[in-house]
Structures are given as structure tokens and as C-alpha cells.
C-alpha positions, 0 to 999 in steps of 0.5 A: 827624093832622088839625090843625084850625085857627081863622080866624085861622089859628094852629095850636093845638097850643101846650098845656101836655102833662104826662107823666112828661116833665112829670113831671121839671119838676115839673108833674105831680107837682104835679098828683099833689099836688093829689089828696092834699091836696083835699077835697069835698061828700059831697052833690054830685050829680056825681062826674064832668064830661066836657066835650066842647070843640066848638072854633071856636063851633059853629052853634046853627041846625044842632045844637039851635035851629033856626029852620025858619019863618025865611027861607031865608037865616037857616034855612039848607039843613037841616029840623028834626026833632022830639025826645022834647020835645013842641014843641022841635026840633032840626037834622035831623042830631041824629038820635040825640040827638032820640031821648034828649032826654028825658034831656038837657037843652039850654040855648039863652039863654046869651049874652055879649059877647066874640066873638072865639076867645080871649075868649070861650074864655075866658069860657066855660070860666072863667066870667070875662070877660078883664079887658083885650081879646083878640086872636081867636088869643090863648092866654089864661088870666086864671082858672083854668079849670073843670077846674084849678079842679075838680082843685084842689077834688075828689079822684082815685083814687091815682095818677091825675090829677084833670084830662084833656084828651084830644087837646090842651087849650083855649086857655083851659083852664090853672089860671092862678094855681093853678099847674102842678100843676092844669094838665091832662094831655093826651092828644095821641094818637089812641085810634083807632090800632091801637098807640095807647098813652099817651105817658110813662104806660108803661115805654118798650118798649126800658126793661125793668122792671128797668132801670126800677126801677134808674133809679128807686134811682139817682135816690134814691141820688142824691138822699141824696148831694145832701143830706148833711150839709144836712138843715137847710137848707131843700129844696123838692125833699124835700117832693115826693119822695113825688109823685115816687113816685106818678108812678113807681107810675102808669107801673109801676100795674095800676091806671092802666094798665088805666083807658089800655088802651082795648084792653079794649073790645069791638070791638062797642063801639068800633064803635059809638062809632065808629072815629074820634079823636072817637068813641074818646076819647068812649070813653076819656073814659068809662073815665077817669070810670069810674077815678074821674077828676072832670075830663075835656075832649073836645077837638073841633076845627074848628067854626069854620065860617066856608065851606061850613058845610052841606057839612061838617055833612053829612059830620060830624055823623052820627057827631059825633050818634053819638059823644056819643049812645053815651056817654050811653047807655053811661055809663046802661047802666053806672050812671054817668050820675047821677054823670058829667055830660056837656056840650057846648059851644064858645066861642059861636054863629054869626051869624043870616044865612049869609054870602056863603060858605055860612058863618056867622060869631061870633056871642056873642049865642046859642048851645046847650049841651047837658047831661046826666047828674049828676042834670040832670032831662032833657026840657028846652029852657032858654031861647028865642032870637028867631025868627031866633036873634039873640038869647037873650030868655027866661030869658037866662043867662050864662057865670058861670050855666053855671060855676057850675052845673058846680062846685055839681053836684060839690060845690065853692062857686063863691063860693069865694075864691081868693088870687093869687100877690100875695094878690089875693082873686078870686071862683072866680066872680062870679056863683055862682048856678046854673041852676035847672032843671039841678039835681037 
């Protein structure tokens, strides 16, 4: 499996996995918890948000603003081609997203100051600025992130989790203060594999379900030793003994095991959203938001192109174009997309000259993000960058703007207030107000 890796070099395979592994410590029955007990506007426009996690800070030049009367050394080695939107343009790759720009909208004036992996991670998937200095490889988490805080506020089918990231989870992706039990579960395995199959979501092949559900009453009978003749002393394990149980139901349910089994796909299908990790989780992304899943994170690294950046957008972009394409067509040809938002984005932009090394460099002053679905009236550029993509200069937005957005679209209040482990009042975000344009 293809490790991708930032430039500072650190490896981020550091993430919480919540399994029935995770399951014994606590984590996932917490993450269970929070689907009883959560309530949400019956009036959202969306009941689901796939975020497809470009890792690294993909290039707004090569995706959706390029820049084709600027000099050479700023508009790089690739045309721009004309979309669905009379007069916007996009890299000459995004070839099938162009063709359905009048379903989507792309925003181009998102800008802010943290230009280093770990801040503005963290910026851009909390909408909270770090309150002290970053280091670039920082895994951080000073807020909750979109997902903990949309698995805390917007209720899961029985037996499922609110939140997934499938592949691994962001640097920045945690509940902070919230706790484990909206912490993600992850899905590290590669949907592409032949034999794939969620790890610690099935009885394991040499468990027999008999022996399964042995094990199941010998931990109850166990539970009832520890406890005799204490039943009036306070036992924080009693009170989760019921999630305990919807973790064991989710390994035994038909239910939950079918919303896994990506095998129930035609072959035509998964060739079309192509036989790759990216195209395949796209495709199980899908089917976690058809179970009814509100949450769920594309992990897709390796956008950190800092060298030959028009080489590798060459041999990846034609299926990255492919892959979210066929998901939004997929998610509409089944009635989904009003209510499934999809979005794409990573940490921030790259620098306007391309460097020494065919490359660009961070760059937090402008990048793109493009949206659908959720009722987002499509056939939009939101906002401008200069000619030569320094900087966001019409309709200038930030990351508490985009926040924002994503949480009034499935019905949370994001100036919801929030408590602390130390009582603390913090705003689920500072600013609450939500991009106009991108509401239904």
C-alpha cells in the first residue's frame, strides 16, 4: 500500500482506528452513543457530506482556476478548457468535471494565513485557527473537526457510526474536546482488493458464529460476577453496556454488512469509477451515504507537489476527474445528490511562480474548492483571484465561511456553543455565517 508523505516527511499513518478493537477501549461504543442520543433540523438541506481530503494542498492552477493569459512561469505547461459556465474555465485535465459545471459549484476566494500542512489542516477542516504556532508535520486538534462535530449534532442509522474516513483520518480530523466517541472510524483497507473486507466489522473467518456469540454471553456472565453485591456503587461500565451491544449487532447485522460489502456492485460500475483505492472508496463513500451515514472523509493523499508537479498531474488526474465525475453522476442517477453534499478540497493552494523544480510551493493566500449536491445551486465560480492567482480579491471568504456552510446545510447551528473539559464556552465556529451563494 502506497504510503504518501508531506514534505516534512512524516508518515501519516498516526490516526485514531476505531474497530471492534477500538471497540474494547471504549472508542467506538462512544461513537455508537452519539447516534442515540443526537438530534437534528428537520429542515437541513442535506442529510449527508462526503469530503474528499486532497492531502498535501492541491494546485488551484492545475484544477479549477487557471490562469492561461499569465506568463508562462505562473500558467505552467497545461491549457485551460471551457466548462458548462459561459466564461469560467478549468485545467485542461478536469475534463469531466467541465462538462457537469453546471451541477457544481467551485469556490476560488478562500484564503487565510496559516501556510504550513498541520495549520492550515486544521484550519480548513475545523474552521478554527490554531490558537498557538504549528509545526508543518503537526498532528494537531484544538477543535473539533467537521466530522466529530457533525457525528455529535446528526443522528446514524442503528448500528452504524456517524463518521468515517476511509483510508486514514486527517491530521486534524479528531473531536478534540468532544471525546473518542466521535472520533472517526477508519477504514485503512484498500476497497480495490479482491478480498477486501472491513477490518473488525465481521466475525473473523476462523470465529464461528457460535463461538461468536459464546463469547458475547461469557463476557455478560462475567460482567454479573464483577457486579454482585455492588449494585449501588457507582459503575460507569453499566451505563455502556447497551452500546456494547450495538457493536456486537453491527459485526453480526445483515444490515451493516451489506452497506461494507462494496462486492454487491456491478462490475461495470466500479470500472467506471475506476479500479483504484480512490475510485473505489469514492464508490464506498457512496454506499455509506446511501446506509445513512451524515459524514464521510475521502482520504486522498499525496497533493503536496513541491517537484515535478506537471508530470504527476499528468498520470493522476484523468482518473482523480473520473472518480469524483462518476460520484456525483451516481449519487443524482440515484436520487441522492439533493441531499448528499460533495466537496473537495485540501489544506490550501500552491505558490503563483513555479519553482526551480517544476513544482509549487504553499501557498494560503488562494485556492479552490469545489462543491456539490445538498441543494448547492450548481453553474458557479464563487469569487476571483488576481490575474496571476496571488490572491482571492472578489468576494474574499474564509475557512469559518466554508465551516459554516457544511454545518447550516445539514441543519446544525454553527454558532452553536460548546463546553470544554474545563467548562470553557467555544463557539463551534467564530464566524457562523455561510456562503450565500451555496445555499439552496
Amino acid at each position: 500500500m502506497t504510503i504518501h508523505r508531506n514534505c516534512e516527511g512524516v508518515a501519516r499513518r498516526d490516526c485514531l482506528k476505531l474497530g471492534l478493537g477500538g471497540l474494547l477501549a471504549g472508542g467506538f461504543v462512544g461513537a455508537l452513543r452519539a447516534s442515540a442520543s443526537a438530534a437534528v433540523n428537520p429542515k437541513r438541506q442535506a442529510k449527508a457530506c462526503i469530503l474528499i481530503w486532497m492531502d498535501g494542498g492541491p494546485s488551484h492552477y492545475e484544477t479549477f482556476d487557471p490562469k492561461p493569459d499569465a506568463p508562462i512561469e505562473f500558467r505552467g505547461q497545461f491549457d485551460a478548457i471551457p466548462t458548462k459556465i459561459s466564461g469560467v474555465r478549468y485545467s485542461q485535465h478536469m475534463k469531466r468535471l467541465a462538462a457537469i459545471a453546471d451541477r457544481t459549484a467551485v469556490i476560488r476566494s478562500i484564503r487565510h494565513d496559516q501556510g504550513n500542512h498541520g495549520a492550515g489542516n486544521h484550519y480548513m477542516m475545523t474552521g478554527a485557527p490554531p490558537r498557538i504556532p504549528v509545526g508543518c508535520g503537526a498532528f494537531v486538534s484544538f477543535h473539533p473537526s467537521l466530522g466529530s462535530a457533525t457525528a455529535r449534532e446528526c443522528p446514524a442509522p442503528p448500528g452504524l457510526p456517524a463518521y468515517f474516513s476511509l483510508g486514514q483520518m486527517s491530521r486534524s480530523g479528531g473531536p478534540n474536546f468532544l471525546g473518542a466517541q466521535f472520533a472517526p472510524f477508519v477504514v485503512e483497507e484498500n476497497p480495490d482488493n479482491q478480498n477486501f473486507r472491513v477490518r473488525d466489522v465481521a466475525i473473523p473467518r476462523d470465529l464461528s458464529e457460535g463461538r461468536f456469540s459464546g463469547r458475547k454471553d461469557l463476557r455478560q456472565l462475567v460482567d454479573r460476577m464483577v457486579r454482585i453485591n455492588d449494585e449501588a456503587a457507582a459503575d460507569p461500565v453499566r451505563d455502556v453496556d447497551r452500546f456494547y451491544e450495538q457493536g456486537y449487532n453491527l459485526v453480526s447485522s445483515r444490515e451493516a454488512q451489506q452497506a461494507f460489502d462494496i462486492h454487491r456492485e456491478s462490475e461495470k460500475l466500479r470500472e467506471k469509477y475506476g479500479r483504484n483505492a480512490f475510485g473505489q472508496r469514492c464508490l464506498l463513500a457512496r454506499r455509506l451515504a446511501e446506509a445513512g451515514v451524515p459524514f464521510i472523509t475521502v482520504y486522498d493523499g499525496g497533493w503536496d507537489h513541491h517537484t515535478n508537479l506537471f508530470d504527476s498531474f499528468n498520470k493522476r488526474m484523468p482518473g482523480w476527474d473520473n472518480s469524483v465525475t462518476t460520484l456525483i453522476e451516481d449519487l443524482a442517477d440515484r436520487g441522492l445528490l439533493d441531499t448528499t453534499m460533495v466537496i473537495a478540497l485540501g489544506e490550501f493552494g500552491r505558490t503563483p511562480q513555479i519553482n526551480k523544480d517544476a513544482g509549487r510551493d504553499h501557498w494560503s493566500n488562494a485556492m479552490s474548492v469545489l462543491f456539490a449536491g445538498g441543494h448547492t445551486p450548481g453553474g458557479q465560480a464563487i469569487g476571483a483571484t488576481d490575474n496571476k492567482g496571488f490572491a482571492a480579491i472578489e468576494r474574499v471568504l474564509s475557512p469559518e465561511h466554508f465551516v459554516s456552510t457544511i454545518y447550516s446545510k445539514l441543519g446544525m447551528d454553527p454558532n452553536k456553543m460548546y463546553y470544554t473539559h474545563e467548562g470553557r464556552p467555544v463557539h463551534l465556529v467564530s464566524d457562523p455565517t455561510p456562503i450565500r451563494e451555496l445555499m439552496g
